[in-house]
N, C-alpha and C positions, 0 to 999 in steps of 0.2 A: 472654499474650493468649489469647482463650478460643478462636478460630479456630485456634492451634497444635495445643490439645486434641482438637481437632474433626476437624483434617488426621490426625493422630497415631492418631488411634481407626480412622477411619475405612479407613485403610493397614493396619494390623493387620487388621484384620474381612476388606479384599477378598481380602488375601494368604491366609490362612487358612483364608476362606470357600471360594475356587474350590482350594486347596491339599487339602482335604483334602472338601470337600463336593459342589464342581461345581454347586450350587443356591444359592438366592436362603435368606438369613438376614439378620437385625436387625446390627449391631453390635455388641453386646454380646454380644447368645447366640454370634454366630461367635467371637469371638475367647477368650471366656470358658468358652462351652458346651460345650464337641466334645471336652474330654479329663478323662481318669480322675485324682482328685486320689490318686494311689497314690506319686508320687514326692516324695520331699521335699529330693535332693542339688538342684548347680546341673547337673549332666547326667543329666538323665531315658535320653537314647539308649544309657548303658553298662551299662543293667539288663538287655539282649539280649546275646548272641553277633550280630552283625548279620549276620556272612557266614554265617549258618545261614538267614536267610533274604533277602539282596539281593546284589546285585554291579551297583554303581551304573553300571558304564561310562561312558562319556566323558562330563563334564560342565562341563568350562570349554572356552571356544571352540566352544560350540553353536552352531548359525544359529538365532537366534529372530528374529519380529516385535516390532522394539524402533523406540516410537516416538523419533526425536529431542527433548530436553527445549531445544526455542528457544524465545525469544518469539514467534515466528510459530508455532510448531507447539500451544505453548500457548493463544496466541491462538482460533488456526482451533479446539481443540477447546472452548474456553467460547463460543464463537459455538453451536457445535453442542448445547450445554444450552440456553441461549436460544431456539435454532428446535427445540427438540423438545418446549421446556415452554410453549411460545407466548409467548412473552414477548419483547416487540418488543425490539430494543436503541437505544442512543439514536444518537444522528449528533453530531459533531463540527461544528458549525458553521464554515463556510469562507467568511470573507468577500470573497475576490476569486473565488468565485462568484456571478455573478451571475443565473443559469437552470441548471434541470437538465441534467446533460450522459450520454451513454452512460459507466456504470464508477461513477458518482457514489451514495454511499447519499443517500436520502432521508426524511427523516423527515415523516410527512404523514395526511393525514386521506381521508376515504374513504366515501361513501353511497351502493348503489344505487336505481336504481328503474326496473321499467320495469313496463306495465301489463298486465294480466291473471296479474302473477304472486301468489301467495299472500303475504298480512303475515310467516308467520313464514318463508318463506325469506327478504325480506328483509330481515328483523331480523338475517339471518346474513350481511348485505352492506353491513354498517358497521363503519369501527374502533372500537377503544374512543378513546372521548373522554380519559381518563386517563393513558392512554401515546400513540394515534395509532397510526400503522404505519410499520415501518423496510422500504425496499425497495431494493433497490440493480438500479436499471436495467442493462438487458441481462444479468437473470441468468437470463432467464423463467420467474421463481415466477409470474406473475402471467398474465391471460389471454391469451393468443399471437392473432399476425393469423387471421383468419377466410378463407378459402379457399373457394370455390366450388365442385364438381365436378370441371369444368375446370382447376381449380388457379389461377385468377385469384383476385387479396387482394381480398377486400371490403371490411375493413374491418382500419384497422392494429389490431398487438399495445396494450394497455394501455399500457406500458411506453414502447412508440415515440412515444405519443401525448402523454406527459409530459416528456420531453426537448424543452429551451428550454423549459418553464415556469419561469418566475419563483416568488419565496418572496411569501407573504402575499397570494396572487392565488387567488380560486376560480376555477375553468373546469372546463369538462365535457369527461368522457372516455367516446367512445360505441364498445361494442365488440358484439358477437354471440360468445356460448358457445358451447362445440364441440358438435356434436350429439351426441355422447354424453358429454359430462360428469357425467351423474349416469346411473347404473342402473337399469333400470326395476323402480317400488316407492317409489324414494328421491326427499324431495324436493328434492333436485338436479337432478332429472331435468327440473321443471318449465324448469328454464332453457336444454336442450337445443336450440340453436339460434334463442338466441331474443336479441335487440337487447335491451341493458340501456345507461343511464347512470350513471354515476357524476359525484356531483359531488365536487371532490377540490380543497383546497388544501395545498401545500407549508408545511414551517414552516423546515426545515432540508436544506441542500445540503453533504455533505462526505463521512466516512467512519465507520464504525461503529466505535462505543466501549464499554466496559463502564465504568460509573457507580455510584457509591455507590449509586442512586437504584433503580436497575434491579435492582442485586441485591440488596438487599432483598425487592422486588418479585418476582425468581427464590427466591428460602430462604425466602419469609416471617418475614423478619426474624433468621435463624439465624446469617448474615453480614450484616454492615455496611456494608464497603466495598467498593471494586474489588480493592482491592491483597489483603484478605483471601479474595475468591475467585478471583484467578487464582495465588493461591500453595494453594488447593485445588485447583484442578484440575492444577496443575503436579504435585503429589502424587498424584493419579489418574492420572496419567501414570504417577508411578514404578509404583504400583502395578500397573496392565496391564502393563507392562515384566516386574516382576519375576512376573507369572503369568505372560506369556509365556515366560518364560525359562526355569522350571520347568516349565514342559509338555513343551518341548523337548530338553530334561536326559532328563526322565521315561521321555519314548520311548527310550532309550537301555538303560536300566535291565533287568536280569537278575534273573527272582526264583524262590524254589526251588519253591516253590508250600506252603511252609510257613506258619504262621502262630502267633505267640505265644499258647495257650492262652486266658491274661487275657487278651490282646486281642480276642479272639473274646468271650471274654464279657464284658469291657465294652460291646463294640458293638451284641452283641445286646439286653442291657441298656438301653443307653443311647435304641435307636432302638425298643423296646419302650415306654418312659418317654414316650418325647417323642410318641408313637402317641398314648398313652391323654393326655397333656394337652392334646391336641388335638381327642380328643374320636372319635380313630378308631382300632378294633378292629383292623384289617388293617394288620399293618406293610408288604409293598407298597405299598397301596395312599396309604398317607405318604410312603414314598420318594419314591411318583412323585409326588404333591401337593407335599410339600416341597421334590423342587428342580424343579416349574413344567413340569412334564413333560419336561424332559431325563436324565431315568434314567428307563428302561423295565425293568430286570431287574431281580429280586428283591432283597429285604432282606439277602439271603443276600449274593448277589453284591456287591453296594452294599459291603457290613460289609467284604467282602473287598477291594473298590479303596479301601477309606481305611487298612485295615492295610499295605497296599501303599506306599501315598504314605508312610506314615507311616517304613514301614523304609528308605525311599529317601531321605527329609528326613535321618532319624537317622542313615544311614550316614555322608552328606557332612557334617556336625555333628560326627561323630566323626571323618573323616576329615580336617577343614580347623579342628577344635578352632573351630568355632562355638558354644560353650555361653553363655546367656545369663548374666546377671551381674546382682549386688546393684543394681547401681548403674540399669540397666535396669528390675528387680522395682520399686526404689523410684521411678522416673518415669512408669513406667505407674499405678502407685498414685495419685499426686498429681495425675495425671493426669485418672483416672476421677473424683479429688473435688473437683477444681475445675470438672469440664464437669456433675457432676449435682448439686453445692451440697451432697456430703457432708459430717461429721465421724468420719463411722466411722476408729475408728484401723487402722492396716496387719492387727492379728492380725481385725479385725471383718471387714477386706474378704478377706484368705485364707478366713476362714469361709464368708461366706457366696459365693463364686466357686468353693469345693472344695479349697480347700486350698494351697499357695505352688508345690508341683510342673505344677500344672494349668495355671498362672500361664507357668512356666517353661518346659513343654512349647510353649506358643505364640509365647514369643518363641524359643526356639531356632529354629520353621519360619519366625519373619518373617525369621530373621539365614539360615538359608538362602537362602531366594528374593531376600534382597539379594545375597547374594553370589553367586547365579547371573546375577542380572542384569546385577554388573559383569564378570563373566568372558563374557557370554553374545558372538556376533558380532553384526551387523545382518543382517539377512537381505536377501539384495540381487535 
């Protein structure tokens, strides 16, 4: 199924990506891009002497931040792409509900209005008609009671004012914005202490769900179903997991302050390349564009924490006989031409990704960072 593809690629790229870059990359340039097609065995890590330049120190039974992979902890984080991409989710319908109650999501509609304020703020004070709006009372996202000086309620919260609402009932919900809700300049600002109505009817009383329908609506149609993206994000999980685990490994690590020759000049190379495709002279000044301003030191330096990561990955590789395998090379392959509708045969996609060692070097750091993360501890 193409979603297996998708989880599969994607796992590779994060692990890789924060493993060796710390910056924001495509999925393909990370997991493809980042190394030199110079080896061609199944262990790229035994072309070093490694203890020439690392001494991994302690790395099974680290304290990492590992989240737990439940259904609730699954759950809570696909709720969490829904509220950060706006994208309402739906409600389970409950039918021995009969009125809103405090704890209950709702799925519901939504219009302000109140006079003297401007049409386009509130154009920004309706749901969308399409989806509606999921809220789940007493969690106060929504406008809290109104308070006077004196600290007397003027007027209840939103939220308070929708419990025991009935389903399929309009009524009005009148609240006053805080006096400083919007910043002065913005126009939010207009509604700074100012009485609005909302007219508002319920459609649905129960609990939040993830729907075929919705996620669609979240991927733009990339995923299908439910089941297909909460077995992605259950996979963004491992992923975090297994960055976390190698971060904390990492700090552990002893290094001579040597560094392999070629490695230095692939790097230099590599992040000189990818400068001028981007259209900029100053390799600093790409490190710190390409990963999003969290690298501040130079090119120099940069080139030197991914040789670093790299002898650290490679030691434990060698040390725990991690090397990747035929059988691996050939699922990542089948992989990448079933998710982009290729027919390039295996020697077409070695060619054009750099070769089968480059291939190899990447699944050797995913077989790392998995294996750190089942050795790692929870962090309590």
């Amino acid at each position: 199924m193409k979603h297996r593809q998708f989880r599969r690629i994607l796992s590779l790229a994060c692990a890789v990506c924060l493993l060796l870059t710390l910056g924001a990359c495509s999925p393909v340039d990370s997991f493809l891009g980042l190394f030199g097609g110079r080896w061609v065995d199944d262990k790229p890590y035994e072309t070093y002497k490694l203890s020439k330049y690392v001494t991994p120190g302690d790395y099974k039974g680290v304290a990492a931040a590992l989240d737990p992979l439940t259904e609730e902890s699954i759950t809570a984080e696909a709720k969490l792409f829904f509220y950060d991409y706006g994208i309402p989710m739906d409600v389970a319908d409950d039918p021995g509900k009969t009125e809103a109650a405090e704890g209950d999501a709702v799925l519901f509609s939504f219009e302000g209005w109140a006079e003297g304020i401007p049409e386009d703020v509130l154009e920004n004070m309706k749901s969308d008609p399409d989806m509606h709006y999921t809220l789940i009372l007493g969690s106060g996202a929504f406008i809290a009671a109104y308070e006077n000086e004196e600290g007397v309620e003027e007027r209840p919260s939103f939220e308070d004012q929708m419990i025991g609402q009935p389903r399929n009932q309009k009524f009005d919900v009148d609240v006053i914005f805080p006096d400083n809700y919007g910043a002065p300049g913005e126009p939010e600002a207009e509604l700074n202490g100012k009485p609005v109505t909302f007219k508002c009817e319920i459609f649905k009383i129960g609990e939040e769900i993830v729907t075929d329908e919705r996620v669609q609506m979240l991927t733009g149609g990339q995923l299908e179903t439910a089941e297909e993206f909460l077995e992605f994000v259950e996979n963004r999980l491992v992923s975090m997991n297994q960055q976390n685990a190698f971060i904390a490994a990492y700090e552990n690590a002893e290094f001579t302050g040597k560094f392999p020759s070629r490695e230095k000049k692939y790097w230099d190379e590599q992040l000189q390349q990818d400068a001028l495709r981007q259209g900029i002279s100053d390799v600093d000044e790409y490190v710190y564009m390409s990963t999003q301003g969290q690298y501040t030191g130079t090119a120099e330096d940069y080139r030197d924490d991914q040789i670093r990561r790299e002898m650290f990955a490679y030691a434990i590789a060698f040390s725990e006989d991690l090397n990747a395998t035929d059988e691996q090379v050939q699922e990542l392959l089948d992989e990448i031409r079933t998710m982009y509708g290729l027919t390039d045969t295996d020697g077409e996609l070695f060619s054009e990704y750099g070769g089968k060692g480059r291939i190899l070097r990447s699944l050797v750091l995913e077989n790392v960072a998995q294996f750190l993360a089942e050795n790692a501890a929870p962090m309590r």
